[in-house]
VOPAGU-2260 file (C-alpha; in pm, 1 decimal, decimal comma):
REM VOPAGU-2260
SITE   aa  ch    i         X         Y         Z
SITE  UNK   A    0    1862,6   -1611,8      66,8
SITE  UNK   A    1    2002,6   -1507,8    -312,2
SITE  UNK   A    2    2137,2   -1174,4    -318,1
SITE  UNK   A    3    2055,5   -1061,6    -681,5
SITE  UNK   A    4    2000,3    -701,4    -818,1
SITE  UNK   A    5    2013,8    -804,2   -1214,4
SITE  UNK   A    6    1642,8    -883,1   -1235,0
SITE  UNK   A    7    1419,8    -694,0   -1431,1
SITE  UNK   A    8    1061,2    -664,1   -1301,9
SITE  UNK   A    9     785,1    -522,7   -1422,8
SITE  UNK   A   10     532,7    -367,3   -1172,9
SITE  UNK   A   11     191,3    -315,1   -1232,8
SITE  UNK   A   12     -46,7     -69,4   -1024,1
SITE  UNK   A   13    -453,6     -10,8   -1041,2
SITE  UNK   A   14    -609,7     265,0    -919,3
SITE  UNK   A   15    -961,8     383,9    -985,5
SITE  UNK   A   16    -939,6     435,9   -1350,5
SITE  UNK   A   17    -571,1     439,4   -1388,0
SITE  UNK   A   18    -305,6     199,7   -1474,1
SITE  UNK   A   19     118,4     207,8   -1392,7
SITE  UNK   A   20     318,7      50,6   -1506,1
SITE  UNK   A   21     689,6      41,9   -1478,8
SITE  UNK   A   22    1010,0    -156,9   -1524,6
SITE  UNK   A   23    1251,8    -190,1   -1227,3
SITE  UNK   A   24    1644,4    -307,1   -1271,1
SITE  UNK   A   25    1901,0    -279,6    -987,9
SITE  UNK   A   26    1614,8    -105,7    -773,4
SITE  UNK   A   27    1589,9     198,3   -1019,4
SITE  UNK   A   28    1313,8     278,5   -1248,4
SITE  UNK   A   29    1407,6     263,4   -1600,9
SITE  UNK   A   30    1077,4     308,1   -1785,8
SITE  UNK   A   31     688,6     366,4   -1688,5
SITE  UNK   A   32     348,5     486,1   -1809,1
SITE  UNK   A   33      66,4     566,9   -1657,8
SITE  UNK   A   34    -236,6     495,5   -1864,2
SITE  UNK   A   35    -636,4     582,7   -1838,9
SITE  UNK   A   36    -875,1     283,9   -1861,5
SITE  UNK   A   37   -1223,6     244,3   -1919,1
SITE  UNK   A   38   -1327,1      94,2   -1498,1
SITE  UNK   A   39   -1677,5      67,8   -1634,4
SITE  UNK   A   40   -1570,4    -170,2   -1910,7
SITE  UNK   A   41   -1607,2    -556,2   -1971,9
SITE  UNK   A   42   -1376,1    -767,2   -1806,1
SITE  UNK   A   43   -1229,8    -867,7   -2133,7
SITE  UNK   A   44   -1258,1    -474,8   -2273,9
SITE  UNK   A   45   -1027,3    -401,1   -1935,7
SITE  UNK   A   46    -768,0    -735,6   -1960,4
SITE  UNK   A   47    -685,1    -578,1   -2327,8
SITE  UNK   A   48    -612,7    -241,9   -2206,4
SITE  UNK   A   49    -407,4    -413,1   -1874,1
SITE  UNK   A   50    -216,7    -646,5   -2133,0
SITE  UNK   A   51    -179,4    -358,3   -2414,5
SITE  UNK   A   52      -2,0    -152,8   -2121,9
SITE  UNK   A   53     241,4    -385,5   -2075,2
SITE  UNK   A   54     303,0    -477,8   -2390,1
SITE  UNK   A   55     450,6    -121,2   -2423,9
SITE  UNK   A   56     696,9    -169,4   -2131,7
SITE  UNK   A   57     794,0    -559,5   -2140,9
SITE  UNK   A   58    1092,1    -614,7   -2281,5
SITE  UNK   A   59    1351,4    -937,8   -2358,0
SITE  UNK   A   60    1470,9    -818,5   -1976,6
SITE  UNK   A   61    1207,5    -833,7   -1804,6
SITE  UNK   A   62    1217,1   -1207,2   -1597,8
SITE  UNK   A   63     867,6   -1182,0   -1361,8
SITE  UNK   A   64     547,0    -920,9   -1323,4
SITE  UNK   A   65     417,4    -821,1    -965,4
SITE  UNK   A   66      66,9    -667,0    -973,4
SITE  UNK   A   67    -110,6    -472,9    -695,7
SITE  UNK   A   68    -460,9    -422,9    -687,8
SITE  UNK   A   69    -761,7    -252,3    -465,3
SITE  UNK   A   70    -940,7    -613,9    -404,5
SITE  UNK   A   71    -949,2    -927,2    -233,1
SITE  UNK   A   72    -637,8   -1155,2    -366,5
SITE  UNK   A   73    -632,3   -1564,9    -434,5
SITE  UNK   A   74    -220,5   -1524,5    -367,5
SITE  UNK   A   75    -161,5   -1896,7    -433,4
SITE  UNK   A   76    -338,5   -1963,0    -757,6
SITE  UNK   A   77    -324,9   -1526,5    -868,9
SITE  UNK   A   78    -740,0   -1501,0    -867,9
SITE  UNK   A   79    -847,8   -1140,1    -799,5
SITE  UNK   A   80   -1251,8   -1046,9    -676,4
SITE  UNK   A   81   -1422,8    -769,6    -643,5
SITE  UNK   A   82   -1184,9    -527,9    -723,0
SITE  UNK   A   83   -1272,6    -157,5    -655,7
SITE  UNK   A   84   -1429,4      94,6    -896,8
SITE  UNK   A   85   -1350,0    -199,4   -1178,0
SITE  UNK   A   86   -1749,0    -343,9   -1138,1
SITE  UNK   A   87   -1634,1    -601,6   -1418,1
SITE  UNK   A   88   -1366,0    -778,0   -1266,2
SITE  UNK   A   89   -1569,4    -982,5    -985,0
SITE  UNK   A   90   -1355,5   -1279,8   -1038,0
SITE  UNK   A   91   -1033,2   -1268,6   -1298,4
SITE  UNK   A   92    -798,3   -1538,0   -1276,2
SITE  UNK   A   93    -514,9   -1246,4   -1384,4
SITE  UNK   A   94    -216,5   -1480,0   -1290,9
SITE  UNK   A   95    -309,6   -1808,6   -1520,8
SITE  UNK   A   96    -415,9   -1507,6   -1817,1
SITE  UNK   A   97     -61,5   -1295,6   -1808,6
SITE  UNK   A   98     108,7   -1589,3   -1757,3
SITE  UNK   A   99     -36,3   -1735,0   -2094,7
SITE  UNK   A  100      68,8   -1436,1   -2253,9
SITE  UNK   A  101     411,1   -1316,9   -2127,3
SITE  UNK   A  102     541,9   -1656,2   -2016,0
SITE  UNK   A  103     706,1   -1508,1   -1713,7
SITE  UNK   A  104     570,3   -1584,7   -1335,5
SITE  UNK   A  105     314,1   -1348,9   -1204,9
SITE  UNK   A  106     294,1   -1268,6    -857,5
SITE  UNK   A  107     -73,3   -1039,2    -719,6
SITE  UNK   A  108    -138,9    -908,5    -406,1
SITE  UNK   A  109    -351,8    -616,3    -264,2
SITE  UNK   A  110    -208,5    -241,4    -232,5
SITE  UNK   A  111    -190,7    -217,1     114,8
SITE  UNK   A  112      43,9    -540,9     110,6
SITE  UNK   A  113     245,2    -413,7    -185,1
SITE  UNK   A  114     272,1     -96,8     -21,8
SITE  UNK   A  115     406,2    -252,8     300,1
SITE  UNK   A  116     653,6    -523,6     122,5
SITE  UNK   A  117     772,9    -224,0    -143,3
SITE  UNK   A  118     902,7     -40,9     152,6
SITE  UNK   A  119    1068,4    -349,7     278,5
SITE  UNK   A  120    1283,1    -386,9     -43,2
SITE  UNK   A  121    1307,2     -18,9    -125,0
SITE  UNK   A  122    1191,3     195,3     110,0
SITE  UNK   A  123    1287,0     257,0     464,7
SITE  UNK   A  124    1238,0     -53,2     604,7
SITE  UNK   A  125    1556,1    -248,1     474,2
SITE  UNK   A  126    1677,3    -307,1     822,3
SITE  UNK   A  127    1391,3    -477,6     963,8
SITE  UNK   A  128    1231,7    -835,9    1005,9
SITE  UNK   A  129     874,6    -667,0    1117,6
SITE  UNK   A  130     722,0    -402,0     963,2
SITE  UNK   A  131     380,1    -245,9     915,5
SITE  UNK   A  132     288,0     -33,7     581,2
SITE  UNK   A  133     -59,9     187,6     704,0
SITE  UNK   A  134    -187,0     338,6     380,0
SITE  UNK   A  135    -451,1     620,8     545,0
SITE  UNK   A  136    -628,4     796,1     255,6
SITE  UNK   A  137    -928,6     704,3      75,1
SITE  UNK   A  138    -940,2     376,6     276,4
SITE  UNK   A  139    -748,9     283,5     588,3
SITE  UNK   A  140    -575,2     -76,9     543,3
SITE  UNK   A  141    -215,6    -212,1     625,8
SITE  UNK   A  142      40,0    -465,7     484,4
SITE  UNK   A  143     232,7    -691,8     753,6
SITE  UNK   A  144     588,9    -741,5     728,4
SITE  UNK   A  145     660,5   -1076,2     954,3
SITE  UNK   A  146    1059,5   -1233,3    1012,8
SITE  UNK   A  147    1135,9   -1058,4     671,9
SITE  UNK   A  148     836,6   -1124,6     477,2
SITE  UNK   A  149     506,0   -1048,1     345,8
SITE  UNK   A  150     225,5   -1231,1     546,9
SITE  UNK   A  151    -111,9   -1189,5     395,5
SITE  UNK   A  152    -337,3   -1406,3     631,0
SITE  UNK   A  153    -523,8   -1698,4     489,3
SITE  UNK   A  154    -759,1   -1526,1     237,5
SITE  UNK   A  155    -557,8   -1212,1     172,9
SITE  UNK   A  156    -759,7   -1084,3     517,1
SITE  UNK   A  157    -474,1    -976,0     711,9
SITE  UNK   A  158    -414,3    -637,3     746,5
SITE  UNK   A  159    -743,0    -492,7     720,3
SITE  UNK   A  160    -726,8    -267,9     966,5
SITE  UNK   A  161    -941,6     -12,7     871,8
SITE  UNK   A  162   -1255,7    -259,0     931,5
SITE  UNK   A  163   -1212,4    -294,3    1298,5
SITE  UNK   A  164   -1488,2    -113,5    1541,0
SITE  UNK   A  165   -1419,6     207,1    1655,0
SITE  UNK   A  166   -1617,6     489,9    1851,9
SITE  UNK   A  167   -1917,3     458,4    1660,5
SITE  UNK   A  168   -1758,9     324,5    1364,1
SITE  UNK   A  169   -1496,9     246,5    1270,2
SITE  UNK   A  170   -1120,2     290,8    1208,9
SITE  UNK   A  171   -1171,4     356,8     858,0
SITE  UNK   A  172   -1455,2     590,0     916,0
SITE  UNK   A  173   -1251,8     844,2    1116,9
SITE  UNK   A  174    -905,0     806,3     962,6
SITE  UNK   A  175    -965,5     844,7     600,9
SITE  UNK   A  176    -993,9    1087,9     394,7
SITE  UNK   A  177   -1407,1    1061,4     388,6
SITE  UNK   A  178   -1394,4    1162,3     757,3
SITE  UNK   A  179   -1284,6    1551,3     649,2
SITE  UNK   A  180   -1591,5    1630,5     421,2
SITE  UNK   A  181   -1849,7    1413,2     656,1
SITE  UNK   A  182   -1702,1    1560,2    1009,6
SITE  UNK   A  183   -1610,6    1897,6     870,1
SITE  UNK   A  184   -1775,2    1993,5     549,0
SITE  UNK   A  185   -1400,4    2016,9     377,5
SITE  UNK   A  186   -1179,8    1823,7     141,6
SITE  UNK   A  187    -817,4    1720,7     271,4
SITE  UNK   A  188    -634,9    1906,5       3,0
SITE  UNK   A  189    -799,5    2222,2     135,1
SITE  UNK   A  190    -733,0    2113,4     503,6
SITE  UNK   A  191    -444,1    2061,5     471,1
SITE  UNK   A  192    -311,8    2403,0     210,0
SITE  UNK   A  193    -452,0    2591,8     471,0
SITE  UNK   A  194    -243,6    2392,3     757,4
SITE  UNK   A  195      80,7    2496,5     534,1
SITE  UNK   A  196     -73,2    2835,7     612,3
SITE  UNK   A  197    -103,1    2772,1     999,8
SITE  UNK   A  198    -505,0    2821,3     961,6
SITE  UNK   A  199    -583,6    2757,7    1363,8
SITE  UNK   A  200    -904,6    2552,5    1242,3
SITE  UNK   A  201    -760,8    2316,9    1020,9
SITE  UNK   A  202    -453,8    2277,1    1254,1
SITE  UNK   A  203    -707,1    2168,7    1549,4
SITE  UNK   A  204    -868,4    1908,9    1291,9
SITE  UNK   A  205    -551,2    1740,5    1203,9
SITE  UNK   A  206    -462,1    1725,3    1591,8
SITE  UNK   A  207    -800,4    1553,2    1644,1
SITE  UNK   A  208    -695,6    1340,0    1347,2
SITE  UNK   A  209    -405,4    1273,0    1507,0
SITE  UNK   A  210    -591,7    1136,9    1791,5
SITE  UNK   A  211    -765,2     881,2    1655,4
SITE  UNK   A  212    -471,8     776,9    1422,7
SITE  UNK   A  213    -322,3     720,6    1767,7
SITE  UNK   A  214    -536,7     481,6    1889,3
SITE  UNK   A  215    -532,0     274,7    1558,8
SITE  UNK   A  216    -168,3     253,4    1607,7
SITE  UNK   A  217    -202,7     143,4    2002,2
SITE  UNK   A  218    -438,9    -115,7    1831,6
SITE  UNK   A  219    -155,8    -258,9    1607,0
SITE  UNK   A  220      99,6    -241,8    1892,6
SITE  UNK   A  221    -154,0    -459,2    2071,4
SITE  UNK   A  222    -172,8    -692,4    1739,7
SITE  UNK   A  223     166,7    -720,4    1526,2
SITE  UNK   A  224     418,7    -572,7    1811,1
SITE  UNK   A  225     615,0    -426,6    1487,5
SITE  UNK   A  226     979,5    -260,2    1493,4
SITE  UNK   A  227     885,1       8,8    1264,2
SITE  UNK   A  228     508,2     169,4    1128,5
SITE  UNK   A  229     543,8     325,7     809,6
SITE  UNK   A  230     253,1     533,2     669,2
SITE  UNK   A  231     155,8     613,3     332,4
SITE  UNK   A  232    -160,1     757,7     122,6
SITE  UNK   A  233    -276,6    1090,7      62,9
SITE  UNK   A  234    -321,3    1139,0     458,5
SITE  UNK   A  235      52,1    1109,7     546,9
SITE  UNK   A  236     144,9    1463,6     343,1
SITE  UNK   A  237       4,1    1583,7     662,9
SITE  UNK   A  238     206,4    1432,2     894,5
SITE  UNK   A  239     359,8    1700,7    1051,4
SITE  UNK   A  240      38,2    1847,4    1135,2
SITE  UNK   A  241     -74,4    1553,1    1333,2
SITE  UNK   A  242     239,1    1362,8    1442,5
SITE  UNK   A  243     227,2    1557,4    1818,7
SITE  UNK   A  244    -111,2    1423,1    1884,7
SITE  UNK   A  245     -70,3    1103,4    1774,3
SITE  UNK   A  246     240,9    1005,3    1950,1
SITE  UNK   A  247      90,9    1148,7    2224,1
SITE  UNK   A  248    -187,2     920,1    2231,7
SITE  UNK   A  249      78,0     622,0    2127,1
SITE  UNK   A  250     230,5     730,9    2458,9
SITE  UNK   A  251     -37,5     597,7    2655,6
SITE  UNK   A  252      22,4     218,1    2561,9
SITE  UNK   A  253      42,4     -18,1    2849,2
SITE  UNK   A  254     402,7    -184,6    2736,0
SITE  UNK   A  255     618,8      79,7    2793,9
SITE  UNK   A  256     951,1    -115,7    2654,0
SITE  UNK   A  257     781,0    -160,2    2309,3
SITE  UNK   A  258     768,3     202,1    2256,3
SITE  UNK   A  259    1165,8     243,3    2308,9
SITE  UNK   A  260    1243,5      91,3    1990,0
SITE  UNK   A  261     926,9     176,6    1739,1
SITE  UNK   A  262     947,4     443,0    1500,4
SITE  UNK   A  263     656,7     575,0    1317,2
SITE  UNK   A  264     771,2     768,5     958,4
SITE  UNK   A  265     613,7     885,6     677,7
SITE  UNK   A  266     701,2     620,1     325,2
SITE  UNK   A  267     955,3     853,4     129,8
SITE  UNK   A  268     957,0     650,8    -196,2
SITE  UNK   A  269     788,2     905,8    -438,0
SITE  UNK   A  270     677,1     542,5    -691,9
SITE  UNK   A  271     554,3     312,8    -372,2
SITE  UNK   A  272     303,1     184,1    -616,3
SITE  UNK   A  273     554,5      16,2    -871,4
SITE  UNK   A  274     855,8     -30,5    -622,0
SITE  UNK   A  275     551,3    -231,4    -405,5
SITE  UNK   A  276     442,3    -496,2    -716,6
SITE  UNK   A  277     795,2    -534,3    -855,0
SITE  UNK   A  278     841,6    -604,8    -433,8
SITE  UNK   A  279     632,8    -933,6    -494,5
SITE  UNK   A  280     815,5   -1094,3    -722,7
SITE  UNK   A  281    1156,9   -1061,6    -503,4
SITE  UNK   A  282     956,2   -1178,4    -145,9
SITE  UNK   A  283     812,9   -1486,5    -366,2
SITE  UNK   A  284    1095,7   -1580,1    -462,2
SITE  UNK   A  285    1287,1   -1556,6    -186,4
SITE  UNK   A  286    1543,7   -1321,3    -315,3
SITE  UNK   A  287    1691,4    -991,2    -109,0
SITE  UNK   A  288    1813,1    -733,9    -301,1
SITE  UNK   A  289    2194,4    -600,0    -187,1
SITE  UNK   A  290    2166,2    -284,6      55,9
């Protein structure tokens, strides 16, 4: 591998109805924006506002562009479908289009694996070949750190989590943030202000939460065998209110070695989103950055 930290990437983040974007050199931020778009928009209306966006960032520096998106990825050829709350884009071939216009590569993936290779490169899992990024919030999916590097299945499948049966469900029905206002007639935000006030009912519904997080997390054990689970999403401000329960319940895996050396944390990097596509570029490439 090339150790080189004199790249400058530019990392690009949907969500919903917004847009980041930010500029990364020697692993720091140096500039970013966060814009409003129009997610009801033409595909062409929204591939002006993407390309307008970063316009305003790129600069003579800047020497690739990672992109993370809430869809269904074509890694190889940059083709993204279906993407969520954007009923336009059903099929945008964003990597041949940016590439036309900022004649640097492009690399795409989905959140949940930007999220996952982000903390790789930045975040708290530098030291490790195998890694799993669990984004619990409004969905439940994960990114899959294998020998050092993203794996994102054959059709950008891997990692989806969230879809597999559970109870009578499943993951994603019980550990997302949906679950609160179906199961318990209250948003997370107000769960979890009144946890930070040691409210005894919403401290019994993350413990419950924590429950069932526990068993997704015996279900990856069972699947990847990873050195280190990293969560992110909305859910994981919470963690202290359901960490107990959940290791609990991760107590009770058969393999008793494999527990010894996992750790389960909480993602500390505060801009996961841009860190995460600006990560792209650097796995593609084959580059590690110097710890």
């Amino acid at each position: 591998m090339v150790n080189n930290t004199n790249n400058s990437i530019l990392g690009v983040s949907f969500s919903g109805n917004t847009l980041l974007v930010g500029k990364v050199k020697n692993s720091k931020l140096t500039k970013s924006i966060i814009r409003k778009i129009h997610n009801k928009g033409s595909e062409e209306e929204i591939l002006a506002e993407l390309i307008s966006a970063i316009y305003d960032v790129f600069d003579d520096e800047i020497t690739g562009i990672g992109i993370g998106v809430p869809s269904l990825v074509d890694v190889k050829n940059g083709i993204v479908y279906n993407v969520q709350k954007i009923p336009s884009w059903r099929e945008v071939h964003l990597k041949d289009i940016l590439e036309s216009y900022f004649e640097v590569k492009v690399y795409i993936n989905n959140d949940a694996n930007c999220f996952a290779i982000g903390e790789k490169y930045f975040g708290n899992a530098k030291e490790y070949e195998n890694v799993l990024g669990l984004i619990i919030g409004t969905g439940v999916g994960a990114g899959i750190i294998f020998k050092g590097h993203l794996y994102s299945g054959t059709n950008c499948g891997a990692g989806e989590l969230g879809s597999l049966p559970y109870r009578e469900h499943d993951f994603e029905y019980y550990c997302s943030k949906s679950y609160f206002e179906i199961k318990y007639g209250m948003k997370f935000e107000l769960l979890l202000k009144r946890a930070l006030n040691k409210d005894k009912i919403a401290l019994a519904v993350f413990e419950q939460y924590g429950y069932d997080l526990g068993n997704l997390i015996k279900t990856i054990l069972y699947t990847t065998d990873p050195e280190i689970i990293i969560l992110g999403g909305t859910i994981s401000n919470a963690f202290p209110f359901f960490e107990k329960t959940m290791l609990d319940r991760v107590k009770s895996f058969i393999y008793k070695h494999s527990l010894k050396k996992l750790k389960i944390i909480p993602s500390q990097q505060p801009e996961t989103a841009i860190f995460g596509a600006v990560a792209l570029f650097f796995d593609a490439q084959n580059i590690t950055l110097k710890k």
